[in-house]
SERO-4910 file (N, C-alpha, C, O; in steps of 0.05 Angstrom, whole numbers):
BEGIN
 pado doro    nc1    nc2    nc3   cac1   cac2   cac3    cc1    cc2    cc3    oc1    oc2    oc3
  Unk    A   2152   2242   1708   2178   2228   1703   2194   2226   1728   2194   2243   1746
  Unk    A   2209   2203   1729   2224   2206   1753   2257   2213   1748   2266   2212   1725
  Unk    A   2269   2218   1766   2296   2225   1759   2317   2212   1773   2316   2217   1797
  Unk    A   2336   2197   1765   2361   2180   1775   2347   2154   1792   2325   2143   1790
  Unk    A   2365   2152   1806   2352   2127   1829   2330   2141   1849   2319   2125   1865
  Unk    A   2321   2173   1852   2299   2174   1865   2276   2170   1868   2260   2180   1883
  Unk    A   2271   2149   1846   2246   2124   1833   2261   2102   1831   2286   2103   1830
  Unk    A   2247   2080   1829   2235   2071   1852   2243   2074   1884   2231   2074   1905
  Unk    A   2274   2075   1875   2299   2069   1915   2279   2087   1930   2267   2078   1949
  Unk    A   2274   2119   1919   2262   2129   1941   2237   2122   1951   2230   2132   1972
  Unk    A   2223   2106   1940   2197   2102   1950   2204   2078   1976   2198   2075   1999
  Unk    A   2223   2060   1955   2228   2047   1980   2234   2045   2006   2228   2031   2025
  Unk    A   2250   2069   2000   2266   2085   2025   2245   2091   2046   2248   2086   2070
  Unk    A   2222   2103   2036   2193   2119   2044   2179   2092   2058   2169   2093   2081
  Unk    A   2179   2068   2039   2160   2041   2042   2168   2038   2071   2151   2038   2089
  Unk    A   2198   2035   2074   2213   2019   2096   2211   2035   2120   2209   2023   2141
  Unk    A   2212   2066   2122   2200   2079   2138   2174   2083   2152   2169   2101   2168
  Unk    A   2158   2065   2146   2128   2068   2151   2104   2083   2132   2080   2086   2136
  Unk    A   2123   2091   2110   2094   2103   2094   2084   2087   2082   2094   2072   2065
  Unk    A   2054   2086   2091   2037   2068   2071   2030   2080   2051   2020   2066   2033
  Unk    A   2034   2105   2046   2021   2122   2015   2041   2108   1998   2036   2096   1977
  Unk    A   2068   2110   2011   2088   2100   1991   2088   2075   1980   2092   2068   1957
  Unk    A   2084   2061   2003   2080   2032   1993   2068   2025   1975   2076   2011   1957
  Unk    A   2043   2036   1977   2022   2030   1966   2034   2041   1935   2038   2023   1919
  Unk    A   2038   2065   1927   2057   2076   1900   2065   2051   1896   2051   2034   1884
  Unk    A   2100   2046   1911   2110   2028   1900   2104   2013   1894   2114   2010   1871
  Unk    A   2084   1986   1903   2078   1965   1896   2064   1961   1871   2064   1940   1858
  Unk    A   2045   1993   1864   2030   1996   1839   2048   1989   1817   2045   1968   1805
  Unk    A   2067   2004   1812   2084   2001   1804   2084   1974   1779   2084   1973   1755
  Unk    A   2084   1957   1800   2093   1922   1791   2071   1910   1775   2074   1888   1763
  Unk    A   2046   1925   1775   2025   1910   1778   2027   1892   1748   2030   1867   1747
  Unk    A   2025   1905   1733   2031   1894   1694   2047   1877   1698   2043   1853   1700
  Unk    A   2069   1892   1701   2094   1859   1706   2083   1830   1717   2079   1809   1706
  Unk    A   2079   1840   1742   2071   1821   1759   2047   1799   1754   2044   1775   1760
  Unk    A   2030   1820   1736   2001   1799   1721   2014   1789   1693   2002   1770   1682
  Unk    A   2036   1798   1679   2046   1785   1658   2059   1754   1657   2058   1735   1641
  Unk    A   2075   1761   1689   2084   1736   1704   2072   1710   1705   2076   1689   1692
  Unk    A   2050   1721   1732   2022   1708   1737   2020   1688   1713   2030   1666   1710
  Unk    A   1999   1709   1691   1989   1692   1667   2009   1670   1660   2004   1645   1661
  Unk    A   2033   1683   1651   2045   1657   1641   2052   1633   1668   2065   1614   1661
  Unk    A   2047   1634   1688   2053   1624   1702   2032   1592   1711   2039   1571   1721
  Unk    A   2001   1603   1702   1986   1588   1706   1967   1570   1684   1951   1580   1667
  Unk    A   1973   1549   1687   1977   1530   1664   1941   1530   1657   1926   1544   1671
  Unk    A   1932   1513   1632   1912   1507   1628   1886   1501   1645   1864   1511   1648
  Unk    A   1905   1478   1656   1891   1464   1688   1874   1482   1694   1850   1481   1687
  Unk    A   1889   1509   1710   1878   1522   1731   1865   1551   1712   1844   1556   1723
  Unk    A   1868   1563   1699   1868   1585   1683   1832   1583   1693   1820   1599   1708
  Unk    A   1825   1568   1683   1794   1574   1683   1784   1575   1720   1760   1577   1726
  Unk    A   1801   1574   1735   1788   1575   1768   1810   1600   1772   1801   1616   1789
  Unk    A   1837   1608   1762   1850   1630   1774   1852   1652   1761   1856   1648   1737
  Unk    A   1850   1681   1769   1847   1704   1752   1879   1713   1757   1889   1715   1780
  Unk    A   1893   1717   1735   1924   1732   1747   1925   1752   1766   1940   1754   1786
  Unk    A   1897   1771   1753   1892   1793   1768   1889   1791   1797   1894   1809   1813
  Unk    A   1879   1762   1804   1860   1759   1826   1893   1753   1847   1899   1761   1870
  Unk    A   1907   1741   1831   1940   1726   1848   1952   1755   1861   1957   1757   1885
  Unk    A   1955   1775   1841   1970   1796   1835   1970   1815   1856   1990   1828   1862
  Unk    A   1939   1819   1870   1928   1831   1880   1930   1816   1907   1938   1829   1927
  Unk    A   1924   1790   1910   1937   1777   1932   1969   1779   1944   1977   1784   1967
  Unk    A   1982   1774   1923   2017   1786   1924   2017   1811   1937   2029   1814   1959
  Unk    A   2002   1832   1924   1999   1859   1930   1994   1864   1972   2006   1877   1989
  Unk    A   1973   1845   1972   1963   1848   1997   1981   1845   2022   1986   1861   2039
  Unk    A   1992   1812   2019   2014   1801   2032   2042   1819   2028   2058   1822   2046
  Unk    A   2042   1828   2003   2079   1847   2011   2066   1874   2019   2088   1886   2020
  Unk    A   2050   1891   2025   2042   1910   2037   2045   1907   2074   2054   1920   2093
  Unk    A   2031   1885   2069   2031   1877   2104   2064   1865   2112   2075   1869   2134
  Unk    A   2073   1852   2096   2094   1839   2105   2122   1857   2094   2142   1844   2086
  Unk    A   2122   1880   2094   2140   1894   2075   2168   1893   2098   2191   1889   2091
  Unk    A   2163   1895   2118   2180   1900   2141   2204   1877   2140   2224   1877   2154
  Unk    A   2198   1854   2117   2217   1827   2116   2234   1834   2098   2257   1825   2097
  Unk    A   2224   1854   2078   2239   1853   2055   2269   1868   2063   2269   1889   2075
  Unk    A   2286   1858   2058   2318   1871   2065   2330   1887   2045   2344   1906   2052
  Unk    A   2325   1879   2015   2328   1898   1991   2321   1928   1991   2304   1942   2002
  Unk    A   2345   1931   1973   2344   1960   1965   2344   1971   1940   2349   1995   1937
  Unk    A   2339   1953   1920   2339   1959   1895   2312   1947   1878   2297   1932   1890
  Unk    A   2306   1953   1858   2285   1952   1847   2286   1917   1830   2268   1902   1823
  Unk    A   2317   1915   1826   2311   1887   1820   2314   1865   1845   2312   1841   1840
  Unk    A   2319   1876   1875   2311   1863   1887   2283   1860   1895   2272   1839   1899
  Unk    A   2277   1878   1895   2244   1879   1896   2232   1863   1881   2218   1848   1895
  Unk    A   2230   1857   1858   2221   1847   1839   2219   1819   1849   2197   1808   1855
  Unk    A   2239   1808   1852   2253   1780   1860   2236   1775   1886   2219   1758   1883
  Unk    A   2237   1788   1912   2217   1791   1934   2195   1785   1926   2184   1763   1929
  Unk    A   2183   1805   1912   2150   1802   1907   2153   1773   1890   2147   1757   1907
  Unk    A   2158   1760   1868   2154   1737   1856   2154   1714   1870   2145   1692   1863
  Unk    A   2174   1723   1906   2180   1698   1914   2147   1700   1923   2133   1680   1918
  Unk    A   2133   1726   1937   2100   1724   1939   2089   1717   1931   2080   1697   1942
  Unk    A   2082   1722   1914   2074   1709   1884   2068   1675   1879   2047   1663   1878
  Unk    A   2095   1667   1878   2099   1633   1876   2077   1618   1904   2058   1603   1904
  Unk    A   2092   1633   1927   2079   1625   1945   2045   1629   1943   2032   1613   1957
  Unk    A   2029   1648   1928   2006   1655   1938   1991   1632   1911   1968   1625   1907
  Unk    A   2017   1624   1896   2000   1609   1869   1995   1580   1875   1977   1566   1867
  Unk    A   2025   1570   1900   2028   1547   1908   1996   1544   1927   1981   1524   1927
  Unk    A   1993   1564   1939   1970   1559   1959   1944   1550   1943   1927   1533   1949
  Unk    A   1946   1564   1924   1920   1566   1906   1918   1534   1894   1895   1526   1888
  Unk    A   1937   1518   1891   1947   1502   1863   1938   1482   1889   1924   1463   1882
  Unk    A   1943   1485   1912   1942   1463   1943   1914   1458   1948   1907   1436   1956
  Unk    A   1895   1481   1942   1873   1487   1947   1856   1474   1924   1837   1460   1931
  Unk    A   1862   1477   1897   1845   1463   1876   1857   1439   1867   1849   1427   1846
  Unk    A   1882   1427   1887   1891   1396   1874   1872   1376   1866   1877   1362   1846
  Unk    A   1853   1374   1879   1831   1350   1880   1815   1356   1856   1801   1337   1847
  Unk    A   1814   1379   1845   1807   1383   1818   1824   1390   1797   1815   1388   1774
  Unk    A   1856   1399   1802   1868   1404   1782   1895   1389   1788   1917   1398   1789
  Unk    A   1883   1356   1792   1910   1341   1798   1933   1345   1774   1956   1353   1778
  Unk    A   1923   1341   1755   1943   1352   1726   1966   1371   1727   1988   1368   1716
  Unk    A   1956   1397   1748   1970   1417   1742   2001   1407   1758   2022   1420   1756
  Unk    A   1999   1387   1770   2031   1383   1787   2050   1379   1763   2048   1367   1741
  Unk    A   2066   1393   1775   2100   1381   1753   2119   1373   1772   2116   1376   1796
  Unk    A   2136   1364   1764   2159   1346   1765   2175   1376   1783   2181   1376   1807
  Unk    A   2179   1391   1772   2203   1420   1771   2181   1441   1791   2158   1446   1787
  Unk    A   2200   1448   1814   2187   1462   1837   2170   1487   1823   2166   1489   1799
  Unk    A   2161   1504   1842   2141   1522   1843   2165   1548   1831   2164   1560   1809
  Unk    A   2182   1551   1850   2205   1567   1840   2216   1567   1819   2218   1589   1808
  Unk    A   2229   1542   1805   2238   1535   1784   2215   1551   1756   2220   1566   1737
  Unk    A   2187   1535   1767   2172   1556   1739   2172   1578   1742   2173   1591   1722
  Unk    A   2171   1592   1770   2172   1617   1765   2191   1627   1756   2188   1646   1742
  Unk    A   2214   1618   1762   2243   1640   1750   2241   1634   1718   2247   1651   1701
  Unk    A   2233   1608   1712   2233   1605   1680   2213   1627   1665   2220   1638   1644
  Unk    A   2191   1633   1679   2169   1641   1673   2176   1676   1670   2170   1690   1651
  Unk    A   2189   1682   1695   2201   1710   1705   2217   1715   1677   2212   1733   1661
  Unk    A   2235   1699   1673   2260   1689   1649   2245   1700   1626   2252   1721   1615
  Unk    A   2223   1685   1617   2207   1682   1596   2194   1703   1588   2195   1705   1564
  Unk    A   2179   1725   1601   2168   1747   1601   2192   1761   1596   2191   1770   1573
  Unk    A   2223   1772   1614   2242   1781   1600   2244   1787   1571   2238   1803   1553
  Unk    A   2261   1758   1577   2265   1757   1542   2245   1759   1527   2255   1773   1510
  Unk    A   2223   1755   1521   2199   1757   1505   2199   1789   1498   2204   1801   1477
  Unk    A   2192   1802   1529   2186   1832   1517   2208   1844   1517   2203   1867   1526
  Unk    A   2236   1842   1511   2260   1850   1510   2266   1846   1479   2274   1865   1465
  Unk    A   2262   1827   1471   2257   1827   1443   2240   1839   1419   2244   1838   1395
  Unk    A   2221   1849   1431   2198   1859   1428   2206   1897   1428   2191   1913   1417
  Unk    A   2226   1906   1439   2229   1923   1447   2257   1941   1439   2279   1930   1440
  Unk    A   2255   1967   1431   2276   1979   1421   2298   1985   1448   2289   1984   1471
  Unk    A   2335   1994   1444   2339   1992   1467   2331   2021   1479   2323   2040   1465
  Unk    A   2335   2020   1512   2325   2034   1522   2336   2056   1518   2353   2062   1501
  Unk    A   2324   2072   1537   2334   2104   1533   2351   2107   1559   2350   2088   1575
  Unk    A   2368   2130   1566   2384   2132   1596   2365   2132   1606   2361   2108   1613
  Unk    A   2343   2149   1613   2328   2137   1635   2315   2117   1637   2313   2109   1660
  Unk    A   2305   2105   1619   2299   2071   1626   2311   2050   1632   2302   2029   1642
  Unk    A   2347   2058   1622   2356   2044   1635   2369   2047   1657   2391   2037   1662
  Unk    A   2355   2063   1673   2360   2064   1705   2328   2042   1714   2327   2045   1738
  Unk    A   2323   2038   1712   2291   2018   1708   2297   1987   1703   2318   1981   1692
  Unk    A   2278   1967   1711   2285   1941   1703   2264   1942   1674   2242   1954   1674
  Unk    A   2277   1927   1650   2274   1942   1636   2242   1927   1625   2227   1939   1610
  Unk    A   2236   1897   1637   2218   1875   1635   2193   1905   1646   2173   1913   1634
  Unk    A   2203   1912   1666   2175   1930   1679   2160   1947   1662   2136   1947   1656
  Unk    A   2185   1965   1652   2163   1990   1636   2158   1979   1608   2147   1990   1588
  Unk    A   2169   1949   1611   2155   1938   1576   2124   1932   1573   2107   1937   1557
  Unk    A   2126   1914   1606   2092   1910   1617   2082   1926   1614   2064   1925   1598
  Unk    A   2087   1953   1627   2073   1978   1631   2057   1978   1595   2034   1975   1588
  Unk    A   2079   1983   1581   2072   1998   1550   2048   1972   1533   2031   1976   1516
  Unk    A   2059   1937   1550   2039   1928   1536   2008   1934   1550   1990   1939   1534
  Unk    A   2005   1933   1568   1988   1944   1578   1969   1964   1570   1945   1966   1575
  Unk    A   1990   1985   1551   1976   2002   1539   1962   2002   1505   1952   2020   1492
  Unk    A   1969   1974   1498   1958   1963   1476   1930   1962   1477   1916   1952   1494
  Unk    A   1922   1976   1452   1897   1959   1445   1886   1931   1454   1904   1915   1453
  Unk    A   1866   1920   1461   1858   1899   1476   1863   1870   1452   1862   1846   1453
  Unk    A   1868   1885   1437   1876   1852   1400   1889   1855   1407   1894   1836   1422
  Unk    A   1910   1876   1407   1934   1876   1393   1949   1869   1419   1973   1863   1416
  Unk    A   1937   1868   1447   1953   1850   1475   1946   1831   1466   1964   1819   1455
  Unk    A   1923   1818   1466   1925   1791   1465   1943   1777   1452   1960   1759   1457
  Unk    A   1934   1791   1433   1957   1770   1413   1981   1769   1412   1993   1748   1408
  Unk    A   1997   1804   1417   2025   1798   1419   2029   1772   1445   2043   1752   1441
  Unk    A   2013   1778   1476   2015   1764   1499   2012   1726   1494   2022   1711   1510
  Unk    A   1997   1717   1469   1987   1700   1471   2008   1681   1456   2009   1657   1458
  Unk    A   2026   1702   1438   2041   1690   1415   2072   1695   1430   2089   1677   1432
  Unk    A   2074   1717   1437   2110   1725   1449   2107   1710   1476   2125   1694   1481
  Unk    A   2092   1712   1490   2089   1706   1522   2090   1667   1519   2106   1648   1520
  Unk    A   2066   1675   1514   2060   1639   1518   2065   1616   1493   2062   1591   1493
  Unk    A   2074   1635   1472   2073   1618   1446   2059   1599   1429   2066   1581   1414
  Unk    A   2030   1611   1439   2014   1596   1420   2015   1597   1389   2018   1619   1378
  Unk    A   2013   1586   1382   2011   1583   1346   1992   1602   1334   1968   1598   1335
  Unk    A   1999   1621   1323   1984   1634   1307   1952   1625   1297   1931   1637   1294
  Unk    A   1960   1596   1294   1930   1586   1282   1908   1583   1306   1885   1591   1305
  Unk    A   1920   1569   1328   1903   1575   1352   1900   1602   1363   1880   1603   1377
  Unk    A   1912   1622   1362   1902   1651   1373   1881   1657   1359   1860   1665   1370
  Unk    A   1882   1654   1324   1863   1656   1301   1835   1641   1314   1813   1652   1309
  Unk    A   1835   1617   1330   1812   1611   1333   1806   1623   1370   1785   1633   1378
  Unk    A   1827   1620   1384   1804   1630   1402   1798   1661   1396   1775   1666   1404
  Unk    A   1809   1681   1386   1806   1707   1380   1779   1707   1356   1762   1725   1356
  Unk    A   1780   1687   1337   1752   1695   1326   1758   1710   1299   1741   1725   1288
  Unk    A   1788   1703   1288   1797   1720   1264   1815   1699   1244   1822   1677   1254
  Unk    A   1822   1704   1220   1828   1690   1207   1864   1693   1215   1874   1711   1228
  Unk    A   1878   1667   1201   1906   1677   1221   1930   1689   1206   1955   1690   1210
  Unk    A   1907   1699   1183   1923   1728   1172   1924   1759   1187   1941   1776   1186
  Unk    A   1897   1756   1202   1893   1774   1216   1912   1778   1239   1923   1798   1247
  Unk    A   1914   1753   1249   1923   1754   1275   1947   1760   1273   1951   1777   1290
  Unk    A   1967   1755   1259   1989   1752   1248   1999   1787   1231   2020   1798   1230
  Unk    A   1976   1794   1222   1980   1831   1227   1981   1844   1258   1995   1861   1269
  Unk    A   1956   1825   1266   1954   1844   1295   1976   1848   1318   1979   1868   1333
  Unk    A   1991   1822   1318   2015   1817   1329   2041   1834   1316   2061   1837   1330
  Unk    A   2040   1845   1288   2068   1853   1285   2060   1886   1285   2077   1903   1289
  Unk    A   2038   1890   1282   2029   1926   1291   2026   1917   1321   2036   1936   1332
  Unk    A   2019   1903   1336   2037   1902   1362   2061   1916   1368   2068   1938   1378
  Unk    A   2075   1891   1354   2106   1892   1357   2113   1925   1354   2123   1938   1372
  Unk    A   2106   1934   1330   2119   1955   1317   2101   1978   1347   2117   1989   1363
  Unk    A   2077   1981   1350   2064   2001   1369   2079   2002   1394   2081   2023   1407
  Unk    A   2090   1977   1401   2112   1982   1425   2136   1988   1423   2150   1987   1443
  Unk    A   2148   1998   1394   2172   2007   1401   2163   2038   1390   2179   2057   1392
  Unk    A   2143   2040   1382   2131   2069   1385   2128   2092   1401   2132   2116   1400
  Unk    A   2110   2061   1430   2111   2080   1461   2130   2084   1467   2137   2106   1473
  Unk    A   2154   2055   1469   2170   2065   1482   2199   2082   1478   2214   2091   1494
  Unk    A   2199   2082   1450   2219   2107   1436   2207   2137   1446   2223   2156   1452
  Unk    A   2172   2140   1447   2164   2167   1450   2174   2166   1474   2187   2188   1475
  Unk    A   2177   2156   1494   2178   2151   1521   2216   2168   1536   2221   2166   1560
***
């Protein structure tokens, strides 16, 4: 458990000093968040050529090496830093497979989806979620929500992720999942209910 602001600030504190152990901590940290982001971030188009995981871990790479830019000192600045990585490492990707995924361009910048997207994961698992406890809410509260979905059963993510996150229709989760969309439609609200489980025990 951590105690007051000496999680995350202190790691930062540690990051900005030259520790790479710390860094490396800190940035773990994000990782759920950050692949929750990702996913919703990457449209149909590209889904089948980009892995969230694969972005996430690139973000990861680039703010390890480049940590020395970041000026923040708080955990929701951080957050905001790494996504601006993020956007950038997705724009590269999206530059790279245009000639095959001309589709994926929109009208509304790279930034714009991300903050909607950033937005969207919020509120989704904020809703999803009992309020916090004092110590979580010294925490951004989107992070340790990732964390707990994360710790779902592999149904019971999908589907909450597929239905709260991205809002597919119950009847299409029913078919790509392979269950009737009575099922799915249990598996999603013992979701719901298993995360305010963790994070009350929490």
């Amino acid at each position: 458990m951590f105690r007051g602001d000496a999680f995350p600030h202190g790691l930062i504190e540690q990051a900005r000093h030259g520790d790479d152990a710390a860094r490396g901590k800190l940035l773990e940290l994000y990782r759920n968040y950050l692949r929750l982001v990702a996913r919703s971030l990457i449209s149909g188009a590209l889904r089948i050529k980009l892995d969230p995981s694969d972005l996430v871990q690139e973000t990861f790479l680039k703010a390890h090496r480049d940590f020395g830019q970041f000026a923040g000192g708080t955990e929701r600045e951080l957050l905001g830093w790494l996504r601006q990585i993020l956007a950038r490492s997705l724009a590269n990707q999206v530059k790279h497979h245009r000639r095959q995924a001309r589709n994926h361009q929109r009208e509304e910048s790279l930034q714009d989806l991300l903050e909607q997207s950033s937005l969207t994961v919020q509120l989704a698992l904020a809703a999803a979620a009992p309020s916090p406890s004092e110590a979580a809410s010294q925490r951004e509260q989107a992070v340790l929500l990732a964390d707990a979905v994360d710790r779902l059963p592999p149904d019971y993510r999908e589907a909450f992720v597929l239905r709260t996150l991205e809002h597919v229709p119950f009847e299409e989760i029913a078919v790509r999942m392979g269950r009737s969309t009575g099922a799915v439609r249990m598996l999603w609200a013992r979701a719901v209910k298993k995360l305010h489980q963790m994070l009350e025990s929490e």
